[in-house]
N, C-alpha and C positions, 0 to 999 in steps of 0.2 A: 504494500500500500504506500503511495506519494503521501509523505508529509509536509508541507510550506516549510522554508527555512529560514524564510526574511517576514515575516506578514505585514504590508504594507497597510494601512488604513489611509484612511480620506486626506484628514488633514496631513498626514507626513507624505501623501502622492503630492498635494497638492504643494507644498512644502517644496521638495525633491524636484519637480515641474516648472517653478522659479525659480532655484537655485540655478538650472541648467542638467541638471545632473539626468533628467529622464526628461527627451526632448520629443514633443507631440505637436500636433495642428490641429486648430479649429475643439480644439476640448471647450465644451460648455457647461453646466451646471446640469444639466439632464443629466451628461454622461455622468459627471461624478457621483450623482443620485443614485445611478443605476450602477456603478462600481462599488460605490456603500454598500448596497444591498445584498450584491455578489457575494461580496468580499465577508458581510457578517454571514451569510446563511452558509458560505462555505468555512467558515473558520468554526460556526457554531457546531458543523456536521463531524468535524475533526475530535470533539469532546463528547464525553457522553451524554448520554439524552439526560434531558433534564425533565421536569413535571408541571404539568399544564392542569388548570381546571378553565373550563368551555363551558361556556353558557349561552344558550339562543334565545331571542325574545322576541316575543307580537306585540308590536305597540299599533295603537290606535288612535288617530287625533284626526280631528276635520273629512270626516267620512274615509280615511284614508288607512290602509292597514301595512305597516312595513315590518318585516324579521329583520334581525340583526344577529349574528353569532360575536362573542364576546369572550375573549383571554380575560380569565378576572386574576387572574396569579399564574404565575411561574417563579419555579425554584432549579437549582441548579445552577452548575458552574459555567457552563456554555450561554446560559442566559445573564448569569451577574458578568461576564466580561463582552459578549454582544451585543444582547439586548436586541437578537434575532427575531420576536414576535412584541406585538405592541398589546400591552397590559392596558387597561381600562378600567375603570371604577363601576361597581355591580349596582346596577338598578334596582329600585323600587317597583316592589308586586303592588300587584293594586289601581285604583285609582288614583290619580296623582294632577295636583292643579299647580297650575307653573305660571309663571310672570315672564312673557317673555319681553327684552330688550333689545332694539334694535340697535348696531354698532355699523360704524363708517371702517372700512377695511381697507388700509393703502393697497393698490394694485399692485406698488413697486416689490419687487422680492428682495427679503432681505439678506445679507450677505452676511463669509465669516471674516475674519479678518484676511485669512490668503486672499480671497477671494473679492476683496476689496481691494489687494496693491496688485493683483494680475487686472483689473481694472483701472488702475492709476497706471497701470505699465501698458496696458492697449492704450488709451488716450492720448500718451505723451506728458500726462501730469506729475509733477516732480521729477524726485532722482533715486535711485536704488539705495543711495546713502540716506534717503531724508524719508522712504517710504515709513519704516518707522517711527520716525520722530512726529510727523504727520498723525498718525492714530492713534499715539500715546498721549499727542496734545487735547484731542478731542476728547479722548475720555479723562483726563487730569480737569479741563475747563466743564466736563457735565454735560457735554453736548451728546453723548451717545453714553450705551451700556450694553454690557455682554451677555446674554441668556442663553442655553442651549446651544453654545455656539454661533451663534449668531448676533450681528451688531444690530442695535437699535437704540435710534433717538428718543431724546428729552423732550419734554416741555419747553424747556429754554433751549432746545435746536430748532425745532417750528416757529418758538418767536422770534428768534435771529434768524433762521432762515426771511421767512416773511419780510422783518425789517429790513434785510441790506437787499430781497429783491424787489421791493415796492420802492424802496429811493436809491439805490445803489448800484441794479442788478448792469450796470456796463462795466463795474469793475470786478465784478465779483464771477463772470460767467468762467465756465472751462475755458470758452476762446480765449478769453483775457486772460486768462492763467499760462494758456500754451502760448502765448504771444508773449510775453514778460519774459518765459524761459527762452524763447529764442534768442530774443535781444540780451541775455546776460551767455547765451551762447556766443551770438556775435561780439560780445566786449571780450569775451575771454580770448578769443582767435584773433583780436584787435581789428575786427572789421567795423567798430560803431565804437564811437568812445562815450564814458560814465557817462560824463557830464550832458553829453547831448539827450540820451537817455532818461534822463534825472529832470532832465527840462520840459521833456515830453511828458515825462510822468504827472509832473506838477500841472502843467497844464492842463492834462484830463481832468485830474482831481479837482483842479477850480472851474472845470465845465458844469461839474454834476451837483458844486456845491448850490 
C-alpha cells in the first residue's frame, strides 16, 4: 500500500506556489477548494475509520416539505486532524417557531491571507518585501480580522472605506497605487527624478482638496 511522505495541505500548496518553489498557471480558488477536499478525504482514508452518528430529518414550513441527512458527531483521529465530514448541531423534534432575520450578504468572496498577496502579486500592487508589512498593518490598525482562515473586515474598514471613496477615491484606486509604483520604479533607474514626482504629487493632492 502507497503511503504520502510529504502531505501537503492548502495553505502550505499555497505557501510553496508563491515562494516559486511548485510553479502552476491559471490556479484559482475553485481548484484549491477542490484540492482541500482531495487532499483531506485522502489523508483521512490513510487513518482509521473513525465514528459517525447520522441523523435524517423532515422538516416542514410554508407548505413545503424538505429531508436533510445530518453528521451530528464524529470521533476519531482521522476526523480530529481532517475534519473530513462537516459536523452540524442536532435539531429540535417537534414543533418549532422561529424569528427569522433577514441579513445583507457581501457577494465579494473572502480570502486567506496567501491568497490575498497572490492577489496583490497579479495586480502589480506592492512589493514581495512589503506584501507582509501590508497585512500586518491592516490588522494592527483594526481594519480586518482572521476567522477560519479567512480575512474579514471591521466596522471601521467600511467607514474608511466609504470615506476616502466618496471624497478621495482618485487617490486611493488600484490604478493610483500601480501608477505611484511605477514612477518610484522610474526614479530608481533614474529615468524621472524625486522632485519632479513630488510636485506632481502635490498637485493632485491640492486638486481633490
Amino acid at each position: 500500500m502507497q503511503r504520502p511522505t510529504r502531505p501537503i495541505d492548502r495553505d502550505s500548496l499555497q505557501r510553496l506556489i508563491y515562494e516559486g518553489v511548485i510553479r502552476v498557471e491559471e490556479i484559482s480558488k475553485e481548484h484549491l477548494s477542490l484540492y482541500d477536499l482531495i487532499f483531506r478525504r485522502f489523508m483521512a482514508s490513510q487513518c482509521k475509520e473513525f465514528r459517525t452518528r447520522i441523523t435524517k430529518y423532515e422538516m416542514k414550513y410554508d407548505g413545503k416539505v424538505v429531508e436533510e441527512e445530518r453528521v451530528l458527531s464524529a470521533e476519531g483521529r482521522a476526523y480530529d486532524l481532517y475534519k473530513s465530514v462537516s459536523v452540524k448541531r442536532e435539531l429540535p423534534i417537534g414543533k418549532v417557531r422561529l424569528k427569522a432575520e433577514i441579513k445583507e450578504i457581501s457577494k465579494a468572496p473572502l480570502y486567506s491571507q496567501a491568497e490575498i498577496i497572490q492577489l496583490m502579486r497579479s495586480k502589480g500592487i506592492g512589493r514581495p518585501s512589503t506584501y507582509a508589512t501590508i497585512l500586518n498593518r491592516l490588522f494592527v490598525r483594526g481594519y480586518v480580522f482572521e476567522r477560519d482562515g479567512r480575512v474579514k473586515g471591521t466596522k471601521r474598514r467600511f467607514l474608511v472605506f466609504d470615506f476616502l471613496s466618496k471624497n478621495y477615491s482618485e487617490l486611493v484606486s488600484e490604478k493610483r497605487t500601480i501608477m505611484l509604483e511605477e514612477k518610484m520604479d522610474r526614479i530608481a533607474m533614474g529615468e524621472l527624478r524625486y522632485e519632479d514626482a513630488l510636485v506632481d504629487l502635490y498637485e493632485e493632492i491640492k486638486s481633490v482638496e
